[in-house]
N, C-alpha and C positions, 0 to 999 in steps of 0.2 A: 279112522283116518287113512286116506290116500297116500302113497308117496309122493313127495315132493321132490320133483328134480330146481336141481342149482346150475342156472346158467349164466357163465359168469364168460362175457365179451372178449376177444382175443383184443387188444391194443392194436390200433392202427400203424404202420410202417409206414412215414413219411415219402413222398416218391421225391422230394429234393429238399435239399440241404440252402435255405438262404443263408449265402455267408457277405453281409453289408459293406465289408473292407479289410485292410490288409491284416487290423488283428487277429478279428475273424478268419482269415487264410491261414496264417500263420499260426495259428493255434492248431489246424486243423493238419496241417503240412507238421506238424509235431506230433500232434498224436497218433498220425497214421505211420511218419518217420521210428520211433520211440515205441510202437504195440501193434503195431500191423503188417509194417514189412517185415519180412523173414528175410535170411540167407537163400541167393539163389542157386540153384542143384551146382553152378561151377562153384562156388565158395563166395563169389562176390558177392557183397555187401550191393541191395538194389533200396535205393532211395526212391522219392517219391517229391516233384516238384508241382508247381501251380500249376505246370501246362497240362499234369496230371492228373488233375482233381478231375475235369469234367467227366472223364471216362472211368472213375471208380463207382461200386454200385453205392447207395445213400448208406445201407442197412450196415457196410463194412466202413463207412468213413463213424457213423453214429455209434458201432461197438468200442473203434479205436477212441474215439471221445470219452463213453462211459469209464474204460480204463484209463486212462489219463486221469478224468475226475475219482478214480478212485485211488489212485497211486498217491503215493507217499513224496515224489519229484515236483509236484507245486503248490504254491501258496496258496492261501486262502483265495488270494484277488484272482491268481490263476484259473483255480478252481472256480470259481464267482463268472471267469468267460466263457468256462465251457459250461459249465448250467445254463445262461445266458444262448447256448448253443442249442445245447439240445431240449430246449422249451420252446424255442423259434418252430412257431407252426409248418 
């Protein structure tokens, strides 16, 4: 018997985020607000508004989503839009 190599496909990285409407936004402006922004080097606290979505890259708005859907902060139905999120082709 030969060896058999196992080649198992890396998962595509979506190059954009469809977000349909304002839930959609909104959901999104929380879980990057909530697991993504950090404190900036002066101390300030930097948030993260609509006008700032376009210029985030996909793959950090899509982490900040995973953790949201994994955190213990929302409901099921919560939970339910960001799946709803990150299954949008």
């Amino acid at each position: 018997m030969g060896n058999i190599l196992e080649f198992v496909p890396t998962p595509k990285v979506p190059t954009q985020l469809v977000l349909q409407d304002n839930i959609d936004i909104a959901f999104c402006l929380w879980a990057i607000n909530m697991f993504g922004v950090q404190h900036m080097e002066d101390g300030q606290l930097q948030t993260v508004g609509p006008k700032d979505l376009g210029s985030l890259r996909v793959e950090f708005v899509l982490d900040c989503l995973k953790m949201a859907q994994e955190s213990e902060l929302l409901s099921d139905k919560g939970k339910a839009f960001i799946t709803k999120l990150l299954q949008h082709p």
